[in-house]
C-alpha positions as a LaTeX table, in Angstrom:
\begin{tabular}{lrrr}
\hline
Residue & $x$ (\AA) & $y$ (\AA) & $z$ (\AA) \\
\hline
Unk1 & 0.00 & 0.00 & 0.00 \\
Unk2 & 1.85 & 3.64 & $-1.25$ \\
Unk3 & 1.72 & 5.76 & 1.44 \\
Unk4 & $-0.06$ & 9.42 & 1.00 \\
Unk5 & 1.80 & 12.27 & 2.83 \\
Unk6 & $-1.42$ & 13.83 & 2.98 \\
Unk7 & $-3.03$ & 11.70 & 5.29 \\
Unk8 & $-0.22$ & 12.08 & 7.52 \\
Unk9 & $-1.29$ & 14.76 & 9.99 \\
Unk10 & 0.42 & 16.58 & 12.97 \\
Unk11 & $-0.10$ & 19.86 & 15.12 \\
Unk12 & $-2.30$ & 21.01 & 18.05 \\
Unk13 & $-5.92$ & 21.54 & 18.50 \\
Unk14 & $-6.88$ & 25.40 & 18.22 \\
Unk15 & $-10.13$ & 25.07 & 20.66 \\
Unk16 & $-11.02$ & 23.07 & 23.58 \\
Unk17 & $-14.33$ & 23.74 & 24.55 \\
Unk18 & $-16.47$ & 22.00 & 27.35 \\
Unk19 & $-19.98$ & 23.27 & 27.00 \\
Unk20 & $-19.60$ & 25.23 & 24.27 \\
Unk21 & $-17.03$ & 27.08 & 26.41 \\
Unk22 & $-13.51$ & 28.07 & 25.03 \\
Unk23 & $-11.32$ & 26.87 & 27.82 \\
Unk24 & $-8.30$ & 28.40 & 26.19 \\
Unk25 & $-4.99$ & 26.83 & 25.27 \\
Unk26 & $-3.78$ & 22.93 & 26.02 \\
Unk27 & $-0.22$ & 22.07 & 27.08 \\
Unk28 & 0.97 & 18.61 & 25.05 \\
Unk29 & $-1.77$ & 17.67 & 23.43 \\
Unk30 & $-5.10$ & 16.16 & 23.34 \\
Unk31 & $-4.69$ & 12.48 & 24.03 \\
Unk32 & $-8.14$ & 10.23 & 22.42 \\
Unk33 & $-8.18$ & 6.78 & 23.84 \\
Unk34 & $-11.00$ & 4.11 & 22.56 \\
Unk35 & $-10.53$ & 0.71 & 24.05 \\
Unk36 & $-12.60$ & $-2.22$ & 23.72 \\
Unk37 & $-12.78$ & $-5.26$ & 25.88 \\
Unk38 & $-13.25$ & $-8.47$ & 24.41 \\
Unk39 & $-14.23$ & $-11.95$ & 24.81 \\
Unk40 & $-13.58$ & $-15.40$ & 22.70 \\
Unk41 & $-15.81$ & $-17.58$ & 21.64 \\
Unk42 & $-14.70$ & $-21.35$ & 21.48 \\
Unk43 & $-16.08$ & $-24.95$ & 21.48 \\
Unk44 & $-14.33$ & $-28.20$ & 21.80 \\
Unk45 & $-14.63$ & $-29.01$ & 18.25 \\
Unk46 & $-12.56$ & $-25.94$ & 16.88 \\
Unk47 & $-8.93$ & $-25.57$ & 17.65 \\
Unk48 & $-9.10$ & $-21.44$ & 18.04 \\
Unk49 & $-11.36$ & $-18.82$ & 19.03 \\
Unk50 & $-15.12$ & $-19.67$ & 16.80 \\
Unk51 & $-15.78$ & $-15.51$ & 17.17 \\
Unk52 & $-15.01$ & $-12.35$ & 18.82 \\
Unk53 & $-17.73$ & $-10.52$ & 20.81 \\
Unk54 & $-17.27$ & $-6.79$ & 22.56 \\
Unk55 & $-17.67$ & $-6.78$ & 26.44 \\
Unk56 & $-16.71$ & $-3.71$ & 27.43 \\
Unk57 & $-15.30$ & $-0.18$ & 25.75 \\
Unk58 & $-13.64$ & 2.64 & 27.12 \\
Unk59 & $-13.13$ & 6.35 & 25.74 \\
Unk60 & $-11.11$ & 8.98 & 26.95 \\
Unk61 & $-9.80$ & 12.29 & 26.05 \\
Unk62 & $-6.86$ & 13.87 & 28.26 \\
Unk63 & $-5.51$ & 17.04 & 28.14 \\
Unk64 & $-3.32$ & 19.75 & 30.17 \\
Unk65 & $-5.31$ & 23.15 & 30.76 \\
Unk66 & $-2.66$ & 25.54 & 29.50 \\
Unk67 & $-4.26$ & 28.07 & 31.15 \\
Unk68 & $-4.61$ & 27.94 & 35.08 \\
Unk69 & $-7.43$ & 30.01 & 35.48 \\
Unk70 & $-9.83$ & 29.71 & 38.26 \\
Unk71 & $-12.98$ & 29.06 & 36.10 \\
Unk72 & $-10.51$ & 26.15 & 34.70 \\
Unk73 & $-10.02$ & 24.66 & 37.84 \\
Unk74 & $-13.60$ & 24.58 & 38.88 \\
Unk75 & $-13.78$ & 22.52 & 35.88 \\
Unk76 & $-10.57$ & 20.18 & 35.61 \\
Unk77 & $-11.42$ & 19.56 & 39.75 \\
Unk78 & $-15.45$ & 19.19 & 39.10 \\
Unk79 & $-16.22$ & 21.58 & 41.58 \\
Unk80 & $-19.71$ & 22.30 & 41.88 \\
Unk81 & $-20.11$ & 26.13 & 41.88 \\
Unk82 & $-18.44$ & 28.58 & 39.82 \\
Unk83 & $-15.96$ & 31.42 & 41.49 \\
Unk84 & $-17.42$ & 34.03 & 42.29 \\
Unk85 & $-16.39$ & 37.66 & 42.59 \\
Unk86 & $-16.46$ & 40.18 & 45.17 \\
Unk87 & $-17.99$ & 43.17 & 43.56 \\
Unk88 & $-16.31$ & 45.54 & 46.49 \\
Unk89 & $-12.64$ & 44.13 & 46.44 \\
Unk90 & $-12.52$ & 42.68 & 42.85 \\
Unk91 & $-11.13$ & 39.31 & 44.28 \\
Unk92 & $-12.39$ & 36.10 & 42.47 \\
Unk93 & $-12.85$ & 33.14 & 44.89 \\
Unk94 & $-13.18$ & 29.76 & 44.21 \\
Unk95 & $-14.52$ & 26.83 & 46.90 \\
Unk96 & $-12.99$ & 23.48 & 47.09 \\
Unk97 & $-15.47$ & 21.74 & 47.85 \\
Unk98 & $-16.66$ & 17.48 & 48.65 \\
Unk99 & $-18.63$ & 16.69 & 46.39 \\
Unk100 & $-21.26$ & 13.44 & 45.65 \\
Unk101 & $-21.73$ & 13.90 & 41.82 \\
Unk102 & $-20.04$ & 14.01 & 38.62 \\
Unk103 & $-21.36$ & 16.71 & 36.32 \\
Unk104 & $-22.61$ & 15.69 & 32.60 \\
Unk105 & $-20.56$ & 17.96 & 29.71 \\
Unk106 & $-20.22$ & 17.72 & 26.44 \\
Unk107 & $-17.01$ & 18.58 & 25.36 \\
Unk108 & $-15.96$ & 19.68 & 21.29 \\
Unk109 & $-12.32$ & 20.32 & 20.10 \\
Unk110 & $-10.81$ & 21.04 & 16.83 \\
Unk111 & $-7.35$ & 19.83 & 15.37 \\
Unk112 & $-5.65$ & 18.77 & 12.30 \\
Unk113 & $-7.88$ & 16.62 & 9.67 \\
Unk114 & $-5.79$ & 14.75 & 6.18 \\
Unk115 & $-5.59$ & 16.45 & 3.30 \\
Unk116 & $-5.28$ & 20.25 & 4.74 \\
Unk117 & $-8.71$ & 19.86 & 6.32 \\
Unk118 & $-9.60$ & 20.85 & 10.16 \\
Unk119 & $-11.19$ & 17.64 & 12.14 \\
Unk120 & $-13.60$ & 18.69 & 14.95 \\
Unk121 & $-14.31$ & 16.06 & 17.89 \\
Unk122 & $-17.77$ & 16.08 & 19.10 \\
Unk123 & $-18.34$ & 14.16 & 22.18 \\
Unk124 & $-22.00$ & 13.84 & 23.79 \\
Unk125 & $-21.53$ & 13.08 & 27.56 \\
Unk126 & $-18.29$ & 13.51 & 28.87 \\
Unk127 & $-17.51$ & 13.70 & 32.75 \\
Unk128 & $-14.63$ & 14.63 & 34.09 \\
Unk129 & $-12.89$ & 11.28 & 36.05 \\
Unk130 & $-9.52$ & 12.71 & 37.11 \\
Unk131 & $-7.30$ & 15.44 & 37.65 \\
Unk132 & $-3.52$ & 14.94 & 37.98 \\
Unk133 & $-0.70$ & 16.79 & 39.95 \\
Unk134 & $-0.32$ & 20.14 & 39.24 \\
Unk135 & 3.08 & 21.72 & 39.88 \\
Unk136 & 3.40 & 25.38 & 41.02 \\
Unk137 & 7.67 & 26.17 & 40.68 \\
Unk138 & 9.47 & 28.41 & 39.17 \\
Unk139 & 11.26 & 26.62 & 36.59 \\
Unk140 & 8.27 & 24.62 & 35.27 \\
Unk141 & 4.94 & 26.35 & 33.47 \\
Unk142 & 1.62 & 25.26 & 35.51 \\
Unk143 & $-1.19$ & 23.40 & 34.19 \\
Unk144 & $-4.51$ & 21.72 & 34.78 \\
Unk145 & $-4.01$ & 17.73 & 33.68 \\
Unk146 & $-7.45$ & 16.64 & 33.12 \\
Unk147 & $-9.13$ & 13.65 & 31.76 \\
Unk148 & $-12.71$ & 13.00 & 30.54 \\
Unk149 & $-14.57$ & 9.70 & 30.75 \\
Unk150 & $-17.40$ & 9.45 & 27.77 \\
Unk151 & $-20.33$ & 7.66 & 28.07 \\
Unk152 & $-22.44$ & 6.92 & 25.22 \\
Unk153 & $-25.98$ & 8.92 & 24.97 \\
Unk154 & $-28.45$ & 6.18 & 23.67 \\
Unk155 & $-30.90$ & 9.06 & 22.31 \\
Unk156 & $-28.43$ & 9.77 & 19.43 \\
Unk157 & $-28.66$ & 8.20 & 16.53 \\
Unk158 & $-26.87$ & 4.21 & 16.07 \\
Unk159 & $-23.36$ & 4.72 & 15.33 \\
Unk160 & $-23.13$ & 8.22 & 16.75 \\
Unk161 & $-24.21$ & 7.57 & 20.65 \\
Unk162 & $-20.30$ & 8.90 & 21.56 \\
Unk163 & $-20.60$ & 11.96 & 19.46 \\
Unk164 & $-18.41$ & 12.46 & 16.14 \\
Unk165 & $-15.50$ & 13.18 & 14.22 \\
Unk166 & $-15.67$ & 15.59 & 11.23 \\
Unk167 & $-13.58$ & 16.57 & 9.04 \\
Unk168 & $-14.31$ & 19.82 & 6.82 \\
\hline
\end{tabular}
């Protein structure tokens, strides 16, 4: 099979959004994960598997929040309420907070499609499942790691319950 250098495609996403919310620049990319779990089929009378059937699958999307804003962190941490501002000493406060749920989001970004084209990721539900260690030093820029779990939403259409991928 030739290979087509235009198919070949490399550079960052220019938007990250999380309900329809620019959340501003990422720090090393966008990592997309789709695993499936699977179990074989076999009978005495066959030598290998008979068939291959799905048990499980598993998307992700990670990231690093370039930008270690407040709003941000109320996000990458799923923090229930948003910071709020003091109207009298302009100070923006944000609560860290216990919480009991894990908010629904849908969550859209754009990057690099084959052939010159821009490919924007659509995903339905997405819900934030972790946040990583965030360093605060002087020699090293600070960031928000974050990582989304995404659930399928079986009111979508078959084949698009995740969300999609297109490429314009």
């Amino acid at each position: 099979m030739p290979v087509t250098a235009a198919n070949v495609i490399m550079g960052a996403c220019s938007s990250f959004k999380l309900d329809g919310v620019e959340l501003g620049g990422t720090d090393g990319g966008v990592t997309v994960e789709f695993k499936q779990t699977t179990q074989e089929l076999s009978c005495d009378q066959v030598i290998d598997a008979i068939d291959i059937k799905p048990t499980k699958n598993e998307y992700s999307i990670k990231t690093t929040l370039a930008e270690y804003t407040l709003q941000n962190l109320q996000l990458g941490w799923n923090q229930a309420n948003a910071p709020v501002v003091d109207a009298e000493t302009g100070t923006t406060t944000l609560g860290i907070g216990v919480n009991y749920e894990i908010k629904s989001h849908t969550l859209e970004f754009v990057g690099p499609a084959p052939n010159g084209k821009t490919r924007t990721y659509t995903v339905n539900i997405a819900k934030q499942m972790s946040s990583g260690t965030t360093d605060i030093a002087k020699d090293k820029q600070s960031g928000i790691p974050v990582e989304f779990r995404c659930l399928p939403d079986m009111t979508q259409a078959s084949g698009s319950e995740y969300g999609t991928y297109v490429d314009q």
